[in-house]
C-alpha positions as CSV (number, residue, x, y, z in Angstrom):
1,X,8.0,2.5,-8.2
2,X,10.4,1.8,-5.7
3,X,9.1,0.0,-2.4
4,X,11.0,-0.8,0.9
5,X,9.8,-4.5,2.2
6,X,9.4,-5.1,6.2
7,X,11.1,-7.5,8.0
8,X,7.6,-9.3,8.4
9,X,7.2,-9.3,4.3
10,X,10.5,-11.5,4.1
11,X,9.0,-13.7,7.0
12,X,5.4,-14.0,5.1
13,X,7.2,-15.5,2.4
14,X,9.8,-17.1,4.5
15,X,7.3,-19.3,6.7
16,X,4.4,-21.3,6.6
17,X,0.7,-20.0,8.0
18,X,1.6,-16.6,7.5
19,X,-1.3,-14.0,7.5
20,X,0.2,-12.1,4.0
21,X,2.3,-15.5,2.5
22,X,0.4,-15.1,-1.1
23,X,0.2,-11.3,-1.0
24,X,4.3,-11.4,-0.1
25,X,4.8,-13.7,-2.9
26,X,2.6,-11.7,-5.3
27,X,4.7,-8.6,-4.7
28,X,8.2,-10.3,-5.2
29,X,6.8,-12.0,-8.6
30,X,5.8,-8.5,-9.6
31,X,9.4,-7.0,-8.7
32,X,10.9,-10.3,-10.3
33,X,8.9,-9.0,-13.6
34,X,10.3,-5.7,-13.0
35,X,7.1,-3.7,-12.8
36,X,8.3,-2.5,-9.1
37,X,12.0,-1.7,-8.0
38,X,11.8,-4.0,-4.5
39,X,14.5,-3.3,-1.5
40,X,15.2,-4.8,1.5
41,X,17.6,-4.1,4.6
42,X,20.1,-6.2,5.0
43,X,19.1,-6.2,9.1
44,X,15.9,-8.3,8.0
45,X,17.7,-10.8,6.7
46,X,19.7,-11.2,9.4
47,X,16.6,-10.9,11.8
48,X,14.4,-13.1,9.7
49,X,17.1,-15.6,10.6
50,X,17.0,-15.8,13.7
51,X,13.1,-15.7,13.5
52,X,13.1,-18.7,11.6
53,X,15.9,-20.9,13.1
54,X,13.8,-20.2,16.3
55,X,10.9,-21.1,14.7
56,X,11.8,-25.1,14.2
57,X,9.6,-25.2,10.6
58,X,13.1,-25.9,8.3
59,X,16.7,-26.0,8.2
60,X,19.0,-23.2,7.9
61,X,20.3,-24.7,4.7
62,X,16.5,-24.0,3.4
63,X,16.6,-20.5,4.6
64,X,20.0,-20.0,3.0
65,X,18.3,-21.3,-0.3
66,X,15.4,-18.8,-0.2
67,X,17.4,-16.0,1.1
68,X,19.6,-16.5,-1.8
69,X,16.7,-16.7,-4.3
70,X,14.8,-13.8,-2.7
71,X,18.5,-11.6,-3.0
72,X,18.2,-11.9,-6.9
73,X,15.1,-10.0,-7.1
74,X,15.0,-7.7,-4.6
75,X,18.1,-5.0,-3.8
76,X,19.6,-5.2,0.0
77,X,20.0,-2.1,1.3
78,X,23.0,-2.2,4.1
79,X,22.3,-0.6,7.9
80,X,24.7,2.1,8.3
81,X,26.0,4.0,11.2
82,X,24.2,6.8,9.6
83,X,21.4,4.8,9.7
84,X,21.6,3.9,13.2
85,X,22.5,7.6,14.2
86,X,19.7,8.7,12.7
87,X,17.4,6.1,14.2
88,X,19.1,7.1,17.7
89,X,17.7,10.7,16.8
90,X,14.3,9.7,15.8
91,X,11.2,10.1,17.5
92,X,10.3,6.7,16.7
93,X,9.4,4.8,19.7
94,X,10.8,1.5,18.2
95,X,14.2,1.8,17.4
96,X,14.5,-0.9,14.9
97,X,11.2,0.8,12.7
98,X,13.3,4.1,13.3
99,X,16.4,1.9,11.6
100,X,14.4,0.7,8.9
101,X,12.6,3.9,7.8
102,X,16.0,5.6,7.3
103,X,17.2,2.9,4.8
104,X,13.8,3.2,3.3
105,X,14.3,7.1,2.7
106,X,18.3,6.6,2.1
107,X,16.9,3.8,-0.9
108,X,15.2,6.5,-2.4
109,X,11.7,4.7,-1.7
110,X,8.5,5.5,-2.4
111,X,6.8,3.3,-0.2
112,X,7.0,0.7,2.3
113,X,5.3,-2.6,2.7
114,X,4.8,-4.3,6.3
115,X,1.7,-5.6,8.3
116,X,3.0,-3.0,11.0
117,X,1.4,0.3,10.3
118,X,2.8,2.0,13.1
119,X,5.7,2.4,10.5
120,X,3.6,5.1,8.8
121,X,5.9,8.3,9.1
122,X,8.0,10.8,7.2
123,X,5.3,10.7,4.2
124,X,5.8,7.2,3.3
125,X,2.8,5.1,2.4
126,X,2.6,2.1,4.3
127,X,0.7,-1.1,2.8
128,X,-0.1,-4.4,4.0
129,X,0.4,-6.7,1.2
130,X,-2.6,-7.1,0.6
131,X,-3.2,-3.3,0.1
132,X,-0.1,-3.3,-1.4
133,X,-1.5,-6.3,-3.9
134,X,-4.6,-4.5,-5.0
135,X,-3.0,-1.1,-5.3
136,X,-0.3,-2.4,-8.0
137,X,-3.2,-5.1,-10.0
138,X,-4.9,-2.3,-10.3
139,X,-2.3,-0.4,-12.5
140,X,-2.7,-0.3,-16.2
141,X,0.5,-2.1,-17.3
């Protein structure tokens, strides 16, 4: 299965007294095991940066750590100027969900995991990670 992660997965596992931490952990330990194909934009990175250097809970050089850690498990998809056209075209109200949606179909996902379900479009499943959690521990593998 291949699943798209939300900017706010990468922050759940990023930061501290996050609603989702464990469940964002559990599903990058399950794609580190390779029992899911995990994928990422390359825009959340770069958002969940400035989210976190904002924040004032750790050093850049501890976000650089993590990122880089994070990177070996999970594939970065880039944003394109397709991807951008296409969100431009979208009826999406937020333009960066619009953004993120397209690299999630581009990827070749099959569904995308973020704690904002008004992402739920263009026949995606959206999961929480905790949906996402007890959905794939409930598999037979």
């Amino acid at each position: 299965m291949k699943v798209f992660l939300d900017t706010n997965v990468l922050l759940d596992v990023l930061m501290e007294s996050r609603p989702w931490k464990k469940d964002s952990l559990d599903i990058l330990r399950v794609a580190q095991r390779g029992e899911i194909k995990a994928y990422l934009s390359s825009q959340s990175i770069v958002d969940a940066s400035y989210v976190f250097s904002k924040s004032g809970r750790g050093s850049m050089d501890i976000f650089k750590k993590a990122i880089g850690r994070i990177m070996s498990i999970v594939t970065v998809v880039p944003v394109s100027a397709e991807n951008i056209k296409s969100a431009l075209c979208s009826s999406f109200e937020d333009f960066e969900d619009a953004a993120q949606l397209d690299c999630a179909s581009e990827a070749g996902c099959d569904a995308i995991v973020s704690s904002d379900k008004e992402m739920a479009a263009n026949g995606f499943p959206v999961y929480n990670p905790g949906e996402f959690c007890n959905y794939i521990f409930s598999w037979d593998i």
